[in-house]
Biopython code that builds the backbone (N, CA, C, O; Angstrom):
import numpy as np
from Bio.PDB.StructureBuilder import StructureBuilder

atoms = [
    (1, "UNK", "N", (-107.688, -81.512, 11.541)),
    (1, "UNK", "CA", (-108.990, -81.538, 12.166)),
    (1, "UNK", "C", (-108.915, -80.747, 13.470)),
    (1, "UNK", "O", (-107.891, -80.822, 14.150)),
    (2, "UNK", "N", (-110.138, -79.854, 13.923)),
    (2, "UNK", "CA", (-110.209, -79.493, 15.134)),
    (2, "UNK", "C", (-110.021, -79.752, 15.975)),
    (2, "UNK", "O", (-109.740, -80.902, 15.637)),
    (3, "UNK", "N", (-109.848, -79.766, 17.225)),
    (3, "UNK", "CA", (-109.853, -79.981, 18.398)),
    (3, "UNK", "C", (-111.320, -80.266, 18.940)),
    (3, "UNK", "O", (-111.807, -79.190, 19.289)),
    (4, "UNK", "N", (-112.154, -81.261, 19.127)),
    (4, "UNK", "CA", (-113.607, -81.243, 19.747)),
    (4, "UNK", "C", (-113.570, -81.596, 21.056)),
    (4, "UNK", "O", (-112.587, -82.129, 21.570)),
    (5, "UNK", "N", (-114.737, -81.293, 21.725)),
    (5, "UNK", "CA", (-115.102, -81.216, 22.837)),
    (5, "UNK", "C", (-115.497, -83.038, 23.268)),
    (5, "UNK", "O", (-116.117, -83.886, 22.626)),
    (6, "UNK", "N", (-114.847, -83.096, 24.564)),
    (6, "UNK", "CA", (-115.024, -84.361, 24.977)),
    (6, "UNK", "C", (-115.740, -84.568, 26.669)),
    (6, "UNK", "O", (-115.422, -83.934, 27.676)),
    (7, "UNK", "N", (-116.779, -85.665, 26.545)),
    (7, "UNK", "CA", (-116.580, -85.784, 27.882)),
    (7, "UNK", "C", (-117.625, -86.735, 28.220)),
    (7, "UNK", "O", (-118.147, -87.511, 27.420)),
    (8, "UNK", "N", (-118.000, -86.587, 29.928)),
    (8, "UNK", "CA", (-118.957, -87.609, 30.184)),
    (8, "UNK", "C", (-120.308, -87.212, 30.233)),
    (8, "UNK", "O", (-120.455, -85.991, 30.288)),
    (9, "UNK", "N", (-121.400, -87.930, 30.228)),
    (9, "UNK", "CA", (-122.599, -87.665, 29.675)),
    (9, "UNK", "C", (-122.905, -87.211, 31.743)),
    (9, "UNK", "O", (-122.427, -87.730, 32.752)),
    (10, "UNK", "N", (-123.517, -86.495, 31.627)),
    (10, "UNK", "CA", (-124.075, -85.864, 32.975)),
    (10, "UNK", "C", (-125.542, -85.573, 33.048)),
    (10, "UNK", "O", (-126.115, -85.286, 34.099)),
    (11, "UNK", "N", (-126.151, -85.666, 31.819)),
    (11, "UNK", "CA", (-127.603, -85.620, 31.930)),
    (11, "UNK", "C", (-128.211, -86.969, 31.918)),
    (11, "UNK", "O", (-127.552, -87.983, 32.145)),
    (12, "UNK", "N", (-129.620, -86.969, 31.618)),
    (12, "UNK", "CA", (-129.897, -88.627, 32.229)),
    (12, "UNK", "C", (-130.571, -89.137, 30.726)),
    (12, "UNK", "O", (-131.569, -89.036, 30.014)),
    (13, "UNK", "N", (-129.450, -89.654, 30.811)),
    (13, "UNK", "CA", (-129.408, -90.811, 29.187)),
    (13, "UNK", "C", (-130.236, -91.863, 29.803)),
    (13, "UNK", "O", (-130.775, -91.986, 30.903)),
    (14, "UNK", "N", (-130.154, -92.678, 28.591)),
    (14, "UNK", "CA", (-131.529, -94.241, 28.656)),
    (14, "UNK", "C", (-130.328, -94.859, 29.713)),
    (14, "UNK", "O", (-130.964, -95.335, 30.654)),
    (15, "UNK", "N", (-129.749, -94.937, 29.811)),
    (15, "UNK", "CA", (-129.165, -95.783, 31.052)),
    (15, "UNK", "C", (-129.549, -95.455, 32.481)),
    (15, "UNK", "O", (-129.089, -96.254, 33.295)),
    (16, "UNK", "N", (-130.246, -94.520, 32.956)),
    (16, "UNK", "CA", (-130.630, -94.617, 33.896)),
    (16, "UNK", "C", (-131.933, -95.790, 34.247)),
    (16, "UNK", "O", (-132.584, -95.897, 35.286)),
    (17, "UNK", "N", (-132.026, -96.614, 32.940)),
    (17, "UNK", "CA", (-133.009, -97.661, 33.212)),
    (17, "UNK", "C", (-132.457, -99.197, 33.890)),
    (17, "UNK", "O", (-133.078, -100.223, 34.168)),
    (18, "UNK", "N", (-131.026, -98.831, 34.006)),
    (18, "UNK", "CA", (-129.802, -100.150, 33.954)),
    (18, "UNK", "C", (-129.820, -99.884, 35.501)),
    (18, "UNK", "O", (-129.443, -100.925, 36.038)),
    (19, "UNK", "N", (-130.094, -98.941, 36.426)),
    (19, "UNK", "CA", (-129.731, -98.581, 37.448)),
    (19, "UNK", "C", (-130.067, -99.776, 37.955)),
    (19, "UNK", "O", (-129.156, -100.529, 38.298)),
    (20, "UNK", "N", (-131.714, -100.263, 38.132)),
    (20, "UNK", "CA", (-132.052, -101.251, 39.116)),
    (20, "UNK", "C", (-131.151, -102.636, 39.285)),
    (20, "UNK", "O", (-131.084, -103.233, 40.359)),
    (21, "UNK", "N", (-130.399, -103.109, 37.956)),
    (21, "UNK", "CA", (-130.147, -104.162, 37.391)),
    (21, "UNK", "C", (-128.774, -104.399, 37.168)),
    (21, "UNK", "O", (-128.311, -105.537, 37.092)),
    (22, "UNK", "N", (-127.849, -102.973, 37.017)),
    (22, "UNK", "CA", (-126.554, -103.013, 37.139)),
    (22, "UNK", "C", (-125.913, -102.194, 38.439)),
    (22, "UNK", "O", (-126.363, -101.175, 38.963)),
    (23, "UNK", "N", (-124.580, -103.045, 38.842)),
    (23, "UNK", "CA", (-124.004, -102.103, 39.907)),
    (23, "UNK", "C", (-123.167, -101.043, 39.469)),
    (23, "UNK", "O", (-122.750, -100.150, 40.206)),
    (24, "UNK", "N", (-122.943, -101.150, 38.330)),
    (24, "UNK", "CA", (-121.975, -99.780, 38.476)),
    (24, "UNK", "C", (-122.320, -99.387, 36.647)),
    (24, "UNK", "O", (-121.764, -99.967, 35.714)),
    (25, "UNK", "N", (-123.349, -98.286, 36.507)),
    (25, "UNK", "CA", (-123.540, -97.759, 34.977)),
    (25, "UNK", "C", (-122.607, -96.295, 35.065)),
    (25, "UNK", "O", (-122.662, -95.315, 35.809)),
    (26, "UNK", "N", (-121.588, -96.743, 33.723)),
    (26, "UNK", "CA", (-121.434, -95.599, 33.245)),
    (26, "UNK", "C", (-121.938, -94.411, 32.060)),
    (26, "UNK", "O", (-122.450, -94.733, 30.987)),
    (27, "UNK", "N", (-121.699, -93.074, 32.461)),
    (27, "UNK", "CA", (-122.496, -92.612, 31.377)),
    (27, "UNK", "C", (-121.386, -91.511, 30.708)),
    (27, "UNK", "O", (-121.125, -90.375, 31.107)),
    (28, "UNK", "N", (-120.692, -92.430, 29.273)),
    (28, "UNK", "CA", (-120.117, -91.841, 28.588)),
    (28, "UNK", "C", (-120.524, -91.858, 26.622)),
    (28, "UNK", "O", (-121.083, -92.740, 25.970)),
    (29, "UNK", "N", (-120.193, -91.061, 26.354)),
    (29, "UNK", "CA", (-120.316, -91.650, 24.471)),
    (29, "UNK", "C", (-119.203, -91.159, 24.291)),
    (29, "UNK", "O", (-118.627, -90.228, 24.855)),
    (30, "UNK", "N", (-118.860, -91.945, 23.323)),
    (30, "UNK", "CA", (-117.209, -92.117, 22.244)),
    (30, "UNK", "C", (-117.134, -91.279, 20.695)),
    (30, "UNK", "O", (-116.482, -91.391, 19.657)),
    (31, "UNK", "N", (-118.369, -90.259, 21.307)),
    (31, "UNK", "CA", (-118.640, -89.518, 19.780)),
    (31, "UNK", "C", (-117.974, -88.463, 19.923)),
    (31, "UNK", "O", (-118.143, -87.916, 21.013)),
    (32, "UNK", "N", (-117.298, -87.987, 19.248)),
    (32, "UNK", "CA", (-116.576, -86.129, 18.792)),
    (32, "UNK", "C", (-117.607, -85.439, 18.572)),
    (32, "UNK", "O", (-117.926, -85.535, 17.387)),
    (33, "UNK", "N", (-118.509, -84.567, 19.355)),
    (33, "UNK", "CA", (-119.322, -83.915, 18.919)),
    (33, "UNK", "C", (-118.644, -82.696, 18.635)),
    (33, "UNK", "O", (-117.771, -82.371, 19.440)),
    (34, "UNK", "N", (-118.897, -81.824, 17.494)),
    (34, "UNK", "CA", (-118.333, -80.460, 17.118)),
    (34, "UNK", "C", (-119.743, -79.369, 17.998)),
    (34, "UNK", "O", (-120.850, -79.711, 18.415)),
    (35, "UNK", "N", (-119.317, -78.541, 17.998)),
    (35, "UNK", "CA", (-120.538, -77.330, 18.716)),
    (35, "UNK", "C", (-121.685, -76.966, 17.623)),
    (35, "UNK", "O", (-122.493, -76.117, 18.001)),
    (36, "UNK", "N", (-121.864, -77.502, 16.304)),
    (36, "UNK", "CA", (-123.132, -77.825, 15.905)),
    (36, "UNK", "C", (-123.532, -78.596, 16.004)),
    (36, "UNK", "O", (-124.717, -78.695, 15.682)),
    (37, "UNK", "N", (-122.798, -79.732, 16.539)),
    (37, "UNK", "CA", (-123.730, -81.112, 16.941)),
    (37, "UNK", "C", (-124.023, -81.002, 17.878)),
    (37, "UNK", "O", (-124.613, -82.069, 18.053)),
    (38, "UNK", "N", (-124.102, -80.417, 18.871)),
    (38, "UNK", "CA", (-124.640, -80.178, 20.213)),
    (38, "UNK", "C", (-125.792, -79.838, 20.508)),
    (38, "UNK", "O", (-126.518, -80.379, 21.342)),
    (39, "UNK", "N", (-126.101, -78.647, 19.643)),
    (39, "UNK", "CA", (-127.515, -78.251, 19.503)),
    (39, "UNK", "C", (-128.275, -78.503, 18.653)),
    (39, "UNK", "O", (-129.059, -77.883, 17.933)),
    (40, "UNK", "N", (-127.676, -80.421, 18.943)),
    (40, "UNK", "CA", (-129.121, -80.929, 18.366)),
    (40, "UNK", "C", (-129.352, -81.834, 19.302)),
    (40, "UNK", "O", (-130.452, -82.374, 19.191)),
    (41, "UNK", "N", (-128.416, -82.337, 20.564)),
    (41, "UNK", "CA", (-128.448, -83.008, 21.434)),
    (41, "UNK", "C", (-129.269, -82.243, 22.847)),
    (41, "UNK", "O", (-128.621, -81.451, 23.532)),
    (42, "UNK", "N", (-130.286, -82.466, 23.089)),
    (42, "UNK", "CA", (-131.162, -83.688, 22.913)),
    (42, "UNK", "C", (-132.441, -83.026, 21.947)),
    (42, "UNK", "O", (-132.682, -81.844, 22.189)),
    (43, "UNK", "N", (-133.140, -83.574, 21.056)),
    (43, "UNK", "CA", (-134.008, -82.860, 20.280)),
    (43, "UNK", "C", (-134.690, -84.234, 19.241)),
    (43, "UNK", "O", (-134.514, -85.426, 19.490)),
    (44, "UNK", "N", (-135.384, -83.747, 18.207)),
    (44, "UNK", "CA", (-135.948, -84.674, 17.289)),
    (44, "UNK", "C", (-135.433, -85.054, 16.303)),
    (44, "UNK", "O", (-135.898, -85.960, 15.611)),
    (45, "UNK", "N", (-134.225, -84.343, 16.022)),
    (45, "UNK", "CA", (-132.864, -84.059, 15.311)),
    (45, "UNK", "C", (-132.054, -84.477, 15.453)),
    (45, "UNK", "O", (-131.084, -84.037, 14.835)),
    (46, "UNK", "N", (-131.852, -85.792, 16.504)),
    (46, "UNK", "CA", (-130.174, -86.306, 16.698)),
    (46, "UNK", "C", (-129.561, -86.818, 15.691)),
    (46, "UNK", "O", (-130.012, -87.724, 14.990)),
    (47, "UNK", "N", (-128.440, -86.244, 15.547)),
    (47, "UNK", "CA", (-127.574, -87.184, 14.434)),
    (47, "UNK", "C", (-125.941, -86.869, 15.020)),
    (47, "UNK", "O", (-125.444, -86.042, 15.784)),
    (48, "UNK", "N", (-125.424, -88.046, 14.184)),
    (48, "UNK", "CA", (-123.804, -87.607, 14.314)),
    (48, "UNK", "C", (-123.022, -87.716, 12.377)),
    (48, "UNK", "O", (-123.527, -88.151, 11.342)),
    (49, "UNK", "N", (-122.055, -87.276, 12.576)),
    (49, "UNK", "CA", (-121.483, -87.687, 11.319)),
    (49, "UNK", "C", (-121.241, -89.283, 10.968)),
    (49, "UNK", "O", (-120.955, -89.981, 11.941)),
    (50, "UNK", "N", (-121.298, -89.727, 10.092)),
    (50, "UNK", "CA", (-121.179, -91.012, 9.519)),
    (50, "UNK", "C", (-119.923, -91.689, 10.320)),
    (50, "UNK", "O", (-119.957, -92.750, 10.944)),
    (51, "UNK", "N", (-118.566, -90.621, 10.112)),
    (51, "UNK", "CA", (-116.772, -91.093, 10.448)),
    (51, "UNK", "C", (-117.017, -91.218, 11.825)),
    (51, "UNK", "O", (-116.303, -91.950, 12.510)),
    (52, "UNK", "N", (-118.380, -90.287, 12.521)),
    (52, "UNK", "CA", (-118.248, -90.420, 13.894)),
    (52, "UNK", "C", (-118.714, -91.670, 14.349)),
    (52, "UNK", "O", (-118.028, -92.314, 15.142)),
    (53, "UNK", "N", (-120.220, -92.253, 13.785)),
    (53, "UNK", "CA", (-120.297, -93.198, 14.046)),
    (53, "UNK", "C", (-119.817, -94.978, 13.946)),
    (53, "UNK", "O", (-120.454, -95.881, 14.489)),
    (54, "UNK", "N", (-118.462, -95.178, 13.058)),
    (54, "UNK", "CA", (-117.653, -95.591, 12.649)),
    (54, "UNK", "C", (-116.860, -95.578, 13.676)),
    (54, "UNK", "O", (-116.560, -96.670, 14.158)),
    (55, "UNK", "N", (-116.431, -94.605, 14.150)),
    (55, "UNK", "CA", (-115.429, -94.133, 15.054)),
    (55, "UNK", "C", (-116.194, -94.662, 16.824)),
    (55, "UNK", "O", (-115.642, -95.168, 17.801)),
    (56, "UNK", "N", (-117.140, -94.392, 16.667)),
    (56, "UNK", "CA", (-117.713, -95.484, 18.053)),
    (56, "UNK", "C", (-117.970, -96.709, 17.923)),
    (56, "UNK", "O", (-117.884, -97.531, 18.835)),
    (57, "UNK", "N", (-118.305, -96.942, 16.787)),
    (57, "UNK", "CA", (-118.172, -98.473, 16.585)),
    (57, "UNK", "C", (-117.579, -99.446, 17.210)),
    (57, "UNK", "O", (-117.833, -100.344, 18.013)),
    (58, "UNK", "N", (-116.232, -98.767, 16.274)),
    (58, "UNK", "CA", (-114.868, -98.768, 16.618)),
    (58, "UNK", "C", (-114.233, -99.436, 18.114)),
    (58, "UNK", "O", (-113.565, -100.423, 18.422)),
    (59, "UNK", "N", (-114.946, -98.131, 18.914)),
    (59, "UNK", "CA", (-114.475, -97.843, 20.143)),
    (59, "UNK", "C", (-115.169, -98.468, 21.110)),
    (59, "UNK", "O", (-114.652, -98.466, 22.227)),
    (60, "UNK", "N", (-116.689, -99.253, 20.906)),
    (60, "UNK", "CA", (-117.203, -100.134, 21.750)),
    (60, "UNK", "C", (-116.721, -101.885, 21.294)),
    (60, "UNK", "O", (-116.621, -102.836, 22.070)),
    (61, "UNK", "N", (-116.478, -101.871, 19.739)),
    (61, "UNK", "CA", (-116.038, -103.244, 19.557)),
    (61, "UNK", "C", (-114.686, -103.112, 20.567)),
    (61, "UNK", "O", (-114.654, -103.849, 21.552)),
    (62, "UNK", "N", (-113.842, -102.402, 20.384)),
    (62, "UNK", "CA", (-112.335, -102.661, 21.475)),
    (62, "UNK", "C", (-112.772, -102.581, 22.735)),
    (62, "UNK", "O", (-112.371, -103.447, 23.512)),
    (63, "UNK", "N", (-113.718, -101.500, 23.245)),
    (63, "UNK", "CA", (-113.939, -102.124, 24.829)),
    (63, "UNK", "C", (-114.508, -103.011, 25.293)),
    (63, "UNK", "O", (-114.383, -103.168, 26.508)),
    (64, "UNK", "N", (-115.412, -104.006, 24.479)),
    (64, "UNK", "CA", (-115.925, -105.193, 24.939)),
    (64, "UNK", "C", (-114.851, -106.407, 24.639)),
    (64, "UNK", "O", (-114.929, -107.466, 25.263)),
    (65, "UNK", "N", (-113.961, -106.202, 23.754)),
    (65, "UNK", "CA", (-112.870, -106.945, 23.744)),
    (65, "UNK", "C", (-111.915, -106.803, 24.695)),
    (65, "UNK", "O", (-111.169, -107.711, 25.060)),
    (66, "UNK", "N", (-111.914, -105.556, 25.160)),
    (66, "UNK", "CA", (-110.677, -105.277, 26.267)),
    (66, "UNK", "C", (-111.589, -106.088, 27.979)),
    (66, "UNK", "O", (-110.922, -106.495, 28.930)),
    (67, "UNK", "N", (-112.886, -106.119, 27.944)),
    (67, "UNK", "CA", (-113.499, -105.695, 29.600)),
    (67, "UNK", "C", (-113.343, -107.620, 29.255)),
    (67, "UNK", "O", (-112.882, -108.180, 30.250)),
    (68, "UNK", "N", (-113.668, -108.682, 27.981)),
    (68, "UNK", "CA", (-113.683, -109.888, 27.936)),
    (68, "UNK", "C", (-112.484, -110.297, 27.782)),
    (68, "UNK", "O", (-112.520, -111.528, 27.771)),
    (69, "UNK", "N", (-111.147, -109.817, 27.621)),
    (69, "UNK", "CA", (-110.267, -110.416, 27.726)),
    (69, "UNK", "C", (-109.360, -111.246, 26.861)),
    (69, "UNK", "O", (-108.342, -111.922, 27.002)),
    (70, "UNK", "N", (-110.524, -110.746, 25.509)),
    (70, "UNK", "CA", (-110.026, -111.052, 24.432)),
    (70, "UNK", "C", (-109.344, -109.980, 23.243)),
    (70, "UNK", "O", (-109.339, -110.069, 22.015)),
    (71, "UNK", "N", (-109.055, -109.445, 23.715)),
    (71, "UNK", "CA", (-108.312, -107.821, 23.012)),
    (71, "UNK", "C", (-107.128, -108.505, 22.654)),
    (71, "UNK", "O", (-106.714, -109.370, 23.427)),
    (72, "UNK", "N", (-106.540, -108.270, 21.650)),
    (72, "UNK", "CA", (-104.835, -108.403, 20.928)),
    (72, "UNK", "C", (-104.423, -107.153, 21.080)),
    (72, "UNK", "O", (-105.132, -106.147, 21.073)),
    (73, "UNK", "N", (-103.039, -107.233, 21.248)),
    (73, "UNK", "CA", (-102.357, -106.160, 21.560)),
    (73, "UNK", "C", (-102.555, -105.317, 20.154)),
    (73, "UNK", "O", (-103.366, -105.674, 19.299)),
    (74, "UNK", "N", (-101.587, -103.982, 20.006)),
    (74, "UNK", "CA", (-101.917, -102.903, 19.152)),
    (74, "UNK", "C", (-101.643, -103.427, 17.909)),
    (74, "UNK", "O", (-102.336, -103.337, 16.895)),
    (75, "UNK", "N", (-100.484, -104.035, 18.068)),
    (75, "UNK", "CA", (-99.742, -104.495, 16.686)),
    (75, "UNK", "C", (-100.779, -106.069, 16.265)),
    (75, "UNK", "O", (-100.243, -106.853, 15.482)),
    (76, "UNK", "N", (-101.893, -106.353, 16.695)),
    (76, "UNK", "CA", (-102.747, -107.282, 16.080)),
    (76, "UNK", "C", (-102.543, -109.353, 17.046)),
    (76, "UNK", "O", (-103.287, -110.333, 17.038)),
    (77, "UNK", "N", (-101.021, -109.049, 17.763)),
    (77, "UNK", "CA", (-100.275, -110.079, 17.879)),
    (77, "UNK", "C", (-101.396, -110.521, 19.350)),
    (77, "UNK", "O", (-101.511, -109.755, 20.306)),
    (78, "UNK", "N", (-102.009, -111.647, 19.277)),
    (78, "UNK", "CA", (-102.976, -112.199, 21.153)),
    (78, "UNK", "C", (-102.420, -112.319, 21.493)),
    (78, "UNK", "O", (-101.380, -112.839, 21.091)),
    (79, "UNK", "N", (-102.831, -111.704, 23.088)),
    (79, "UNK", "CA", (-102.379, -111.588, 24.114)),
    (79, "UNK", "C", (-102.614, -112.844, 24.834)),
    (79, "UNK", "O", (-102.212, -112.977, 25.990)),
]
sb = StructureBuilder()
sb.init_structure("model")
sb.init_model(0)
sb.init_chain("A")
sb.init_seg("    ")
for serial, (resi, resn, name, xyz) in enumerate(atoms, 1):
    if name == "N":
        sb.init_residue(resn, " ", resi, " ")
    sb.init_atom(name, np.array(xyz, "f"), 0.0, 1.0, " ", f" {name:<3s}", serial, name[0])
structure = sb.get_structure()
């Protein structure tokens, strides 16, 4: 597989609605966008690949497990 482009979101996603209400919003997504998925970001057209969205799934179920404290280590064994 390629190498894709990664990073933090710098334009103003729906989270700038969290501002009033949270102290500290971050603005990242956990998606692999390839450079045709890009130019569809932002448009009437958003999509990602299926594996991608799987793949964030993924990656928000482990960080709400990691930020609550309930994450198991790699090998499955609680911490």
């Amino acid at each position: 597989m390629p190498s894709l482009p990664r990073g933090l979101m710098v334009a103003a996603t729906d989270s700038r609605h969290y501002a009033d209400i949270a102290d500290q919003v971050y603005r990242f997504t956990p998606v692999r966008a390839a450079p045709e998925d890009l130019a569809r970001f932002p448009g009437s057209n958003e999509r990602i690949r299926l594996a991608n969205y799987a793949q964030m799934i993924r990656f928000c179920h482990r960080l709400i497990e990691i930020s609550t404290g309930t994450a198991s280590s790699i090998d499955g064994t609680p911490r």
